[in-house]
C-alpha positions in Angstrom: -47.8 12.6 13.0 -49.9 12.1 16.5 -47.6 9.8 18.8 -50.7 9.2 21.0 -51.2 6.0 22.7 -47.4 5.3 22.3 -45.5 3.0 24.2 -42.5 3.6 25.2 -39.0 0.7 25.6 -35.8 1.5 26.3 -32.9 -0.5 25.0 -29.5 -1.1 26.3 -28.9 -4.0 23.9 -30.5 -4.9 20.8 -29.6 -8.6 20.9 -29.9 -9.2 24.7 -32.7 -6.9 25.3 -35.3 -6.7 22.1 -34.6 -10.2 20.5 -34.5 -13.3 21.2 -31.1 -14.8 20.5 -31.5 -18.6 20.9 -34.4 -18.2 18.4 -33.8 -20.4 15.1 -32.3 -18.2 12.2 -35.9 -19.2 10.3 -38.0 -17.7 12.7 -36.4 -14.2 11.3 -35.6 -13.8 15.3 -38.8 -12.7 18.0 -38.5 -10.5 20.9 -38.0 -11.7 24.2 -40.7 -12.7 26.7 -39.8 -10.0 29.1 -40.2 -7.1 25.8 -43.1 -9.4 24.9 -45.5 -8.9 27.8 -44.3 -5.6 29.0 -45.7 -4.1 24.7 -48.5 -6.7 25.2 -49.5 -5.3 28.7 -49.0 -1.6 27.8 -51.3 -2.0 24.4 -53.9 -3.9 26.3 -54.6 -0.4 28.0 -54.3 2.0 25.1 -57.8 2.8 23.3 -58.8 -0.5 21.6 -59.6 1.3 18.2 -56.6 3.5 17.6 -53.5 3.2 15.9 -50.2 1.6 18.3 -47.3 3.7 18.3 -44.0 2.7 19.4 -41.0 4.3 20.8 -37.7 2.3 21.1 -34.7 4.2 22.7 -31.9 2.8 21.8 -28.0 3.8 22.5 -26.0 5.4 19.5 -24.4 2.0 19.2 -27.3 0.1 18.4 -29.0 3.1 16.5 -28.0 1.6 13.1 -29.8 -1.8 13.7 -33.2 0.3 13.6 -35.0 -1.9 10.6 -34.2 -5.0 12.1 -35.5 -4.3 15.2 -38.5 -2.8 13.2 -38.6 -6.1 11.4 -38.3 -8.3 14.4 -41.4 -6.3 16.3 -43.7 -6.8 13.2 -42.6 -10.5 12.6 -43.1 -11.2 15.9 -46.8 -10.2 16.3 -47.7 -11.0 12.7 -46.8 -14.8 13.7 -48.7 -14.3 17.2 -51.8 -13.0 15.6 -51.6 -16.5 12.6 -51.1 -18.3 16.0 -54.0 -16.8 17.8 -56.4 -17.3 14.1 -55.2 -20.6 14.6 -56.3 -20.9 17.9 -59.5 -19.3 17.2 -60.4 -21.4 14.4 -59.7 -24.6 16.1 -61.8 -24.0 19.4 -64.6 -23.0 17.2 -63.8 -26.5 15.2 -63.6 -28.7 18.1 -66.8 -26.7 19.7 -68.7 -27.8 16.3 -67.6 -31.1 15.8 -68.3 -31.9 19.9 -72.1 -29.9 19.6 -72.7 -32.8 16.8 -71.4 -35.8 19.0 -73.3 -33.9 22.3 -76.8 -33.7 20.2 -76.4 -37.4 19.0 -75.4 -38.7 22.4 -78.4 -36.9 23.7 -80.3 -38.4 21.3 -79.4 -41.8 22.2 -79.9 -41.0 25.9 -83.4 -39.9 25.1 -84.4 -43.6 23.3 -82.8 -45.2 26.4 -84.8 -43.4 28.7 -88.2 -44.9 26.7 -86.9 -48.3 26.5 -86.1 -47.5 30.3 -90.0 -46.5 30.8 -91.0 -49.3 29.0 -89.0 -52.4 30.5 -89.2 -50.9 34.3 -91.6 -50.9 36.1 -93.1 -47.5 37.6 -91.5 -46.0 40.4 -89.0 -44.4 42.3 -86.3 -46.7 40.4 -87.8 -45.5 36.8 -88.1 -42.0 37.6 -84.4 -42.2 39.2 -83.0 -44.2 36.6 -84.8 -41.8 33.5 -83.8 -38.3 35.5 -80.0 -39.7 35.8 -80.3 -40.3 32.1 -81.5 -37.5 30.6 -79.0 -35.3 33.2 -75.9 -36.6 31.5 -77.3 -36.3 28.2 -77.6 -32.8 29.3 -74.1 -32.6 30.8 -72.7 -34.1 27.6 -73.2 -31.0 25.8 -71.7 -28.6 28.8 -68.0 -28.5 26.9 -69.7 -27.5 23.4 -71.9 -25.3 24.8 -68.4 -24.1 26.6 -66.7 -23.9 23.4 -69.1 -22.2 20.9 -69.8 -19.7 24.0 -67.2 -18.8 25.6 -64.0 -20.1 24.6 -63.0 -18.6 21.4 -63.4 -14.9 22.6 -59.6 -15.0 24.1 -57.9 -16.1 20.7 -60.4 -13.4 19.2 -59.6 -10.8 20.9 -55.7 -11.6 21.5 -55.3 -12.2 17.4 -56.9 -8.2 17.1 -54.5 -7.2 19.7 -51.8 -9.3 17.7 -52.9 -7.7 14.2 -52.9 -3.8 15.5 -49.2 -4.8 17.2 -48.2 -6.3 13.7 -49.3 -2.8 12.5 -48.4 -0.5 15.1 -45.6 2.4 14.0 -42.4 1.6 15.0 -39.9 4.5 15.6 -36.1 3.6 17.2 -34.5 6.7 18.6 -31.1 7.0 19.1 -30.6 8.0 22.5 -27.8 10.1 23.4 -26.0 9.2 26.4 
């Protein structure tokens, strides 16, 4: 098997080390933040279309808790990459639901600036008044424009990192001391 783009952790204890402790028996325990961002950071510069590998060296002691720790890694990022989806689908949600209240508020803006024309009378006042008008109309639709743009990417890219993580090949060495 190629052990390219592998990343590599060494483990002096399982429980204080890999995972988490204080996490609730339910959550089938998670790594620690420290183990977290160090896989996250190393995988963020591996080849985004290739396969993760990763290497945990562990004492002789701990050797025999190999599947758990295997467990743990997987179960980890499979619930960071739902949490990410999540993410992802709720921006692009929100984004929707505020480019439909943008569009009608600019709509509204637009009728007020005719009445506006209408009832006042030409002028620097008008003009000022209609201009202010249709610029927060405009300005209304700034954070959906945000959202449907720009604002998704992040979940989207962090819930592929997540799912090639919740994939990645997991081997724990024994490491001799």
């Amino acid at each position: 098997m190629n052990y390219s783009n592998e990343i590599t952790i060494r483990v002096q204890n399982v429980d204080q080390m890999l995972i988490d402790p204080k996490a609730p028996a339910y959550f089938r325990r998670k790594l620690n933040e420290e183990t977290e961002r160090f896989i996250i950071e190393e995988a963020v510069a591996l080849p985004p279309h290739e396969p993760i590998n990763l290497k945990v060296l562990v004492p002789e002691s701990e050797f025999a808790r190999g599947a758990e720790i295997t467990d743990a890694i997987c179960q980890h990022f499979a619930n960071r990459r739902k949490k990410s989806e999540k993410q992802l689908k709720d921006a692009v949600k929100l984004g929707w639901s505020s480019l439909v209240i943008g569009i009608g508020f600019v709509g509204l803006i637009l009728v007020l600036t005719q009445i506006g024309s209408q009832i006042l009378p030409k002028g620097r006042l008008e003009i000022t008044i209609r201009e202010s008008l249709i610029i927060i109309g405009w300005v209304a639709l700034w954070r959906p424009a945000e959202l449907l743009l720009y604002e998704w990417r992040p979940f989207k890219s962090e819930a592929i990192l997540f799912g090639r993580l919740q994939e990645c090949n997991v081997r724990v060495i024994e490491e001799k001391s």
